[in-house]
N, C-alpha and C positions, 0 to 999 in steps of 0.2 A: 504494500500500500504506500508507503514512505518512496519507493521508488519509483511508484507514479506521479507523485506531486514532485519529485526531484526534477522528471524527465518533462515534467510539465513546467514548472520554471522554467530551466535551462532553454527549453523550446522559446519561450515567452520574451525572455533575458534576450537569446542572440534570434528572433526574428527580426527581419527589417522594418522599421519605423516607417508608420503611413504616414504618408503627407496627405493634409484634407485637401481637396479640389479647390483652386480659388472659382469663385462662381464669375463668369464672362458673359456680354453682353457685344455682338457686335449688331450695325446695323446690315451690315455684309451680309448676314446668316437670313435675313428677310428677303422671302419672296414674294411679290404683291403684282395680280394683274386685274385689269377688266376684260368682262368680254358681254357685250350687245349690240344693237343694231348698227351698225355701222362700223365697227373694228372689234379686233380682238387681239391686248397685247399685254406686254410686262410695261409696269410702273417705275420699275426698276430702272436708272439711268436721270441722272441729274437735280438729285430729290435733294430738298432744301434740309439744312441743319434740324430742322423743326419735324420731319419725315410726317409717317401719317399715322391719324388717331383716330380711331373706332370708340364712340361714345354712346352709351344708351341713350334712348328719349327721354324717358322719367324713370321714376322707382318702381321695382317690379311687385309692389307691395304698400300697399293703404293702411293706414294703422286709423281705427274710429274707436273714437273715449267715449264710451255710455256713460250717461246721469249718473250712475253710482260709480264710476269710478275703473268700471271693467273696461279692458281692450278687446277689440274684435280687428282681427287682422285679413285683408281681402288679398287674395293674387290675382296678378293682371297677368292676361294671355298678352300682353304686350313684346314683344321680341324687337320693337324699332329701336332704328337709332342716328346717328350722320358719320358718314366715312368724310374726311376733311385729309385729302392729298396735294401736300406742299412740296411745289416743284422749285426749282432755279428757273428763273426768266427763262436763259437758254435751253434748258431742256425742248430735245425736239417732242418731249410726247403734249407737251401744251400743244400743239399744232394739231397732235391726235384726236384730244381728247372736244379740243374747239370743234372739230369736225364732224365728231360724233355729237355733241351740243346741238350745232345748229341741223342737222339730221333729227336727231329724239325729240325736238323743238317745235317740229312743222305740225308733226302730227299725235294723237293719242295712242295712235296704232304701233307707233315705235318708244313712246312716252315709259317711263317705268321698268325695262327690262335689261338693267345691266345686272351682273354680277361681280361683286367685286371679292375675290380670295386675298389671302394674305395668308405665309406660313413661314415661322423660324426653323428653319431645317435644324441647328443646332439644340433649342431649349423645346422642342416638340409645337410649338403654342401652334393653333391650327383655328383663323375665323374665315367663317364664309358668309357674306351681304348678300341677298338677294331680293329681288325687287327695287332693285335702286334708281332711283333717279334724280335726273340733275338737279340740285336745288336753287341755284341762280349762276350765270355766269361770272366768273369773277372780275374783280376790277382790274383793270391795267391802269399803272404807276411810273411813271419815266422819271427816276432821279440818279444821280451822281454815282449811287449806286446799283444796280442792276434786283437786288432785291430776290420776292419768288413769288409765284402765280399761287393764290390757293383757293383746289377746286374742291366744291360741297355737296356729298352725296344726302339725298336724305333713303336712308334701306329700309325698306317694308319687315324684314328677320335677317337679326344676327345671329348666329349658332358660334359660338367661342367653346374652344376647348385648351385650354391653360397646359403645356407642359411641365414636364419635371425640371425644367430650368438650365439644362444643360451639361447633365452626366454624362452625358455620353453623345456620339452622330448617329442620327437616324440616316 
C-alpha cells in the first residue's frame, strides 16, 4: 500500500507542469457573409476597427409586479435583432452591398430576404440572421479622414450559439 502512494508521488513530483491556455481573441478567426437577392459574398475584407455587432431587439423576458407584491414572468417568442457591419470607406464590398440596397429597395418581393452568418472558427461561436433586411442606407461622410460606412441590418431570428472560447481548432 505504502508503495503505491510512493509511486504515486514520485509520478506526480517528476510529471511535466501544465501551463493553462492563455484565452485569445482574434478578429482573423471570424467568418461573416451575406447572401440575398442580389449577391452573395464574405464580409470579410476591409472591416472597420469597430467590426460587426449582433444585438437583440429587447429582452427576451417581461417581468409584471402584482398588487401584492408577486412576480409573474412572460417569455417572448421574440428572436429579433440589428446586425450593424462597419466597413472602411475603401472596402470594395460597400459597393456590394449599395447594390444589393438599391435592388431589395425597388421592391417587396426582394424586401426582407438576406441572411447574414457569422462564425469564429477558433472559439466555436456560430450566429445565423435571417430574414434581414436593410434598415436604412447609411450616411456618406467626406472628411480628412476617410472614416467607415456603417450598414444596419434589422433580422427577423437570431439563432446564436456561444463556443467554448477557444481550446482548441474546429
Amino acid at each position: 500500500m505504502y508503495i503505491f502512494f510512493i509511486c504515486l508521488f514520485l509520478l506526480l513530483l517528476l510529471a511535466p507542469a501544465r501551463q493553462a491556455q492563455a484565452a485569445t481573441y482574434s478578429f482573423l478567426d471570424v467568418m461573416a457573409s451575406i447572401a440575398g437577392p442580389g449577391g452573395s459574398f464574405s464580409l470579410r475584407g476591409a472591416n472597420a476597427e469597430e467590426g460587426i455587432t449582433v444585438e437583440p431587439t429587447g429582452d427576451k423576458n417581461i417581468m409584471t409586479i402584482g398588487a401584492d407584491g408577486a412576480a409573474m414572468h412572460s417569455l417572448r417568442a421574440d428572436e429579433s435583432g440589428t446586425v450593424t457591419i462597419r466597413l472602411l470607406k475603401t472596402s470594395t464590398i460597400n459597393a456590394q452591398l449599395q447594390q444589393m440596397y438599391n435592388l431589395q429597395t425597388q421592391s417587396s418581393a426582394t424586401h426582407g430576404q438576406n441572411t447574414i452568418s457569422l462564425k469564429n472558427i477558433y472559439s466555436g461561436d456560430d450566429i445565423t440572421c435571417t430574414e434581414c433586411a436593410f434598415a436604412s442606407e447609411p450616411a456618406s461622410a467626406y472628411a480628412t479622414e476617410g472614416g467607415f460606412v456603417e450598414w444596419s441590418f434589422h433580422a427577423g431570428h437570431i439563432k446564436k450559439i456561444l463556443g467554448t472560447g477557444g481550446t482548441s481548432v474546429r
